[in-house]
N, C-alpha and C positions, 0 to 999 in steps of 0.2 A: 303436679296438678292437685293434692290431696295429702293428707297425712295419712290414707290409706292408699300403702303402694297399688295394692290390686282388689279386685273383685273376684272370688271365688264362685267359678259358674257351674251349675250341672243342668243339663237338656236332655228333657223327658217328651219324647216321642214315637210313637210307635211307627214313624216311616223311616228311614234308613239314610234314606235321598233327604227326607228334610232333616233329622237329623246331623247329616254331612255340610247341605247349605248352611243353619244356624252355626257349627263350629267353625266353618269357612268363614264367616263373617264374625262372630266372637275374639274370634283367633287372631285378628286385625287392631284390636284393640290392645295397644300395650299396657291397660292396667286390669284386663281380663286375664283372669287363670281357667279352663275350663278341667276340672277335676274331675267329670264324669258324666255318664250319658245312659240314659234306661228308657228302655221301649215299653214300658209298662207302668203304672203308679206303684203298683207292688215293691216294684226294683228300686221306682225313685224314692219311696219313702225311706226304706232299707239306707240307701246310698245319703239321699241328705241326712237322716241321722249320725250316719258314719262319717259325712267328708264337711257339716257345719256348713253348707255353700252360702255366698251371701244373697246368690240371684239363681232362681231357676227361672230355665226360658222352658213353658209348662203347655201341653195340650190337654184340650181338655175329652177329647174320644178317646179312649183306649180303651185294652182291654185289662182282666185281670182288677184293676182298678183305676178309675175315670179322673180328672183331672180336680175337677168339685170334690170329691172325698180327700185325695192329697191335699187341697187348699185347707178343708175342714179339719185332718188332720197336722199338719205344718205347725196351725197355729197352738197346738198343743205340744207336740214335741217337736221343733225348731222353728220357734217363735221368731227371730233373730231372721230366718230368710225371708227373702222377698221374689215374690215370682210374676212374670210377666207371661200372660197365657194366651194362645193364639184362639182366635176366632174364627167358625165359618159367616160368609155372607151372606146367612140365610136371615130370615124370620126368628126361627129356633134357635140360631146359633146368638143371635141377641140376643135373647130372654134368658141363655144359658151363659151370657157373659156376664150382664148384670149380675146375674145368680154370684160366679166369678169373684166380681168383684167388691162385694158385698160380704165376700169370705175370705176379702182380705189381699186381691192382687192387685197389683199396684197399676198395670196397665193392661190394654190389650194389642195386640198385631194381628188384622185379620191374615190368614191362613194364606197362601198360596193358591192360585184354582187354575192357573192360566199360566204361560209363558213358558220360557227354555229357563235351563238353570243358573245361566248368566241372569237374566233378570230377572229372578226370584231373589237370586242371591243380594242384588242391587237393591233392590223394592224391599230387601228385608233389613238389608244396611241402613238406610235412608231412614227406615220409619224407630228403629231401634236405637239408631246413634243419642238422640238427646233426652232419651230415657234411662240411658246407661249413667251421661255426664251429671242428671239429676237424681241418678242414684248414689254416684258418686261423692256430688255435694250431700246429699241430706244424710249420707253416712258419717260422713266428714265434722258435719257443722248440725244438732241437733239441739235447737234453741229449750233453755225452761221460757215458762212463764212469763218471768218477772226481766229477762232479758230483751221481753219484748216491750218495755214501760221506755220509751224514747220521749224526745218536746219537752223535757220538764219546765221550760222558762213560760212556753206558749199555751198548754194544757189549759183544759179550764173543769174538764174531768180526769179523775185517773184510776185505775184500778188493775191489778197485777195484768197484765196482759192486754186492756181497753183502757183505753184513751180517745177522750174527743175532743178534740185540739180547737175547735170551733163551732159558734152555735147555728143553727138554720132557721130562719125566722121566715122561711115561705113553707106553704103546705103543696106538696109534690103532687102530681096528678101523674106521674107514672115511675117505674122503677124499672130500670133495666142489668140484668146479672151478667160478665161475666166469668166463665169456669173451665176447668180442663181435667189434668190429671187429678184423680181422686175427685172429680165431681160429682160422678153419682150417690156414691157415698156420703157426702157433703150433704146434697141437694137432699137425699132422702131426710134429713137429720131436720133441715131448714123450712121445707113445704112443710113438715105437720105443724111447723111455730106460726104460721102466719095465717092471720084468720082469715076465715073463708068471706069475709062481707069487709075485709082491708078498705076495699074502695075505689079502689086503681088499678090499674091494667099492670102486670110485671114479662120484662119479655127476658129472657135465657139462653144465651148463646153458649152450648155446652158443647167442644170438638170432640165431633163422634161422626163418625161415614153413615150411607143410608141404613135404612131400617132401624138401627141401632137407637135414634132419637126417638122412633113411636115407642119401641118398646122401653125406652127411659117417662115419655110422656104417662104412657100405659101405668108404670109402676109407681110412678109419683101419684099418680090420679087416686091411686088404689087405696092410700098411706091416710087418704080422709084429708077434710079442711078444702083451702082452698081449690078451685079446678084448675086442673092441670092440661094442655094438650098439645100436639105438635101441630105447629101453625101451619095457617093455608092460606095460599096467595090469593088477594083479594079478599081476604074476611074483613068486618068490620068491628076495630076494634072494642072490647067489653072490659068492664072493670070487672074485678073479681075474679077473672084470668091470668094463668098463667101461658104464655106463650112460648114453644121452644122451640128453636130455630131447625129447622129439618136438617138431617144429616147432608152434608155436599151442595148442599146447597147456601144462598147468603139471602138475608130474613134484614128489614130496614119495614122502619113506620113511614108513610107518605101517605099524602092527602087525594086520596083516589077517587072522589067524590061529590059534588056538589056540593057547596058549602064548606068545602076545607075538611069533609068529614075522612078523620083519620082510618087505615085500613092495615093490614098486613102487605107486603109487598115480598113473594118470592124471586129470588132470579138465579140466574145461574152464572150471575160476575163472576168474572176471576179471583181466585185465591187471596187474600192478604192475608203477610208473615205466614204465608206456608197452610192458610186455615180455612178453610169451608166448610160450615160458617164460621165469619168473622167477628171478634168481637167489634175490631175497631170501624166495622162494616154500621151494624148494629148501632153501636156510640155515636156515630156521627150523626143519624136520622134523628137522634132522640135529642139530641144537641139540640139540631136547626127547628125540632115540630114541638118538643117542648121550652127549652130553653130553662131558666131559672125554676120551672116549676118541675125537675125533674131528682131520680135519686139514680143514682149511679154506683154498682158494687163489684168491686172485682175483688176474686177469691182464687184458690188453692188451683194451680197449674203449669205446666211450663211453657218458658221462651216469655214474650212481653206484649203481644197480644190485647189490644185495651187501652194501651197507653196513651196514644195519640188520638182516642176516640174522649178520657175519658178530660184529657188536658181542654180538649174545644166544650166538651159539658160543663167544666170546670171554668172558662171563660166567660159562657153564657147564665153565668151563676148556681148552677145544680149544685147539689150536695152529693160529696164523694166515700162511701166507706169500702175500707180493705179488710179483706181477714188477716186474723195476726198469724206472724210467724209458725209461734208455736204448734198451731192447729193445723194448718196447712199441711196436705199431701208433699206437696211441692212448691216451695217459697218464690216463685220463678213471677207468674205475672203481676202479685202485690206487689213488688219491688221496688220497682221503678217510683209508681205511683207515690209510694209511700218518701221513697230516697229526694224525688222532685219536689216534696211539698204540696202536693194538688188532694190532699187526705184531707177530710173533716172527722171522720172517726177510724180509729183502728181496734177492731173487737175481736177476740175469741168467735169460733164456731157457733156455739151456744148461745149467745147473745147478738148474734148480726140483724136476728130475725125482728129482736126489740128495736132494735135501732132503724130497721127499716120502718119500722110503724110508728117511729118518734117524727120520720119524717113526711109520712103524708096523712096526721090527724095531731092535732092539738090535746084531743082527747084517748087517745089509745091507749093511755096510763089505763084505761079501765079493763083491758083486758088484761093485762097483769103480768106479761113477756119481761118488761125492764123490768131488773129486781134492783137495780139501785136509787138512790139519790144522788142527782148534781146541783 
């Protein structure tokens, strides 16, 4: 599957029982090695120094020391791992994931709270399986730059890493994002690039379970520029919002209103590709209420998610950008998009935020985001 035989795991937890279910389920994986296990941060720092792991499955309460200090320390002495840290359902235990993640852990699993140890053990397989497979790719295959410069016949810009393979000659009146693994991190980098008087309503479909989304909403808001908040069903849609889809739940624009006037619509549809919310839930409403006057972005996450939301926007004339390879947590939902041909620009992290303002103002050049010339 890889040119890396295995994955080298150690599991830090101070319960014994969860401890047992994680190597129960690790141990199922034939390219997992689990080389060791510490009920404390103390122990697991000791021990990842000593055994190099490539992945710790990480809590973040303990005692001795907290799973935040380990993440804070890691990225000093063994840079090189990557840790996946479990979560509670709480309020607090959001704001402590973010925290989390932001210091550098690749995902989250919330925590166990419920159930026998057969379906914990299940519920923990399920959600861990295609985080491992994408840790395994991005171990495997980690792109530069410049290996990200594809289209050279159709390009009509190019620069190590961006490319915009086509121009957009309509002015967008809304933007819609989506995001996964490694989003928050992402998103934090992206909301302070985009001005606060943009213009256009932006909505963000980022997979995360309840609570989780306020407290992303909360922390984006915080970061200054444009407003950020987690949508409510039945609002009436505003430019210069950012709206982001509530955890477990699935978030679509429709016309609620007299007059066609657009609104937020929550509901509690069923899953698509495994996700609530949905991006290609999302995509589709923005298709059918905007149409050619829309911008469409998908960025860093796993599975493909987007795809067939962002093919019917791409129909209806919107403008499509991906994040490149390179920058991406996880190369999993640009993929497609970009392999299909439905891309009008492929950019770096750091310049997506320009290119979203190249498409809904003529003038945006004047804030000064794009640094290039095409």
């Amino acid at each position: 599957m890889s040119d890396i035989v295995t994955l080298k795991a150690l599991i830090v937890d101070d319960s014994a029982m969860h401890r047992k279910i994680v190597q129960d389920v690790l141990e199922t994986f034939p390219y997992i090695e689990v080389v060791g296990v510490a009920q404390n941060g103390k122990i697991a720092l000791s021990k990842a120094v000593a055994f190099k792991p490539d992945l710790l499955t990480l809590d973040i309460e303990m005692p001795e020391m907290d799973g935040l200090e380990v993440l804070e320390r890691l990225r000093h002495e063994v840079p090189e791992a990557v840790a996946i840290v479990f979560s509670a359902f709480t309020t607090e235990g959001a704001r402590i994931t973010l925290r989390a993640l932001e210091l550098g852990a690749f995902d989250f699993i919330p925590k166990p709270s419920a159930g026998n140890l057969m379906e914990n053990r299940e519920r923990f397989k399920t959600a861990i399986a295609p985080m491992l497979k994408a840790l395994l790719r991005s171990k495997r295959t980690k792109p530069s730059v410049k290996e990200a410069s594809v289209y050279p016949k159709s390009q009509i810009f190019t620069d190590p890493g961006h490319i915009r393979l086509r121009r957009h000659s309509v002015i967008s009146k809304a933007v819609a994002i989506g995001i996964s693994t490694g989003g928050p991190v992402a998103l934090a980098k992206l909301i302070p690039d985009i001005p606060a008087d943009i213009g256009v309503p932006i909505f963000i479909v980022q997979h995360m379970p309840p609570m989780f989304t306020d407290a992303l909403a909360a922390k984006l808001n915080s970061l200054g520029g444009i407003s950020v908040k987690e949508a409510i069903n039945g609002e009436v849609i505003c430019a210069n919002t950012v709206y982001i889809a509530p955890g477990g739940k699935q978030m679509k624009v429709a016309a609620l209103y007299p007059g066609n006037l657009l609104a937020i619509q929550v509901t509690d549809d069923p899953p698509e590709n495994n996700c609530k919310p949905s991006v290609d839930y999302l995509f589709r409403s923005i298709a059918r209420h905007y149409g050619k006057y829309a911008t469409g972005v998908i960025m860093t996450g796993m599975g493909c998610d987007g795809t067939e939301g962002l093919k019917l926007m791409k129909q209806n004339g919107a403008m499509i950008i991906a994040q490149d390879e390179s920058t991406c947590a996880v190369y999993g939902m640009p993929r497609k998009p970009v392999e299909i041909g439905i891309v009008d620009v492929i950019a770096p992290l750091d310049l997506i935020a320009g290119e979203i303002c190249r498409t809904v103002s003529r003038n945006i050049m004047n804030h000064g985001l794009f640094i290039h010339n095409s």
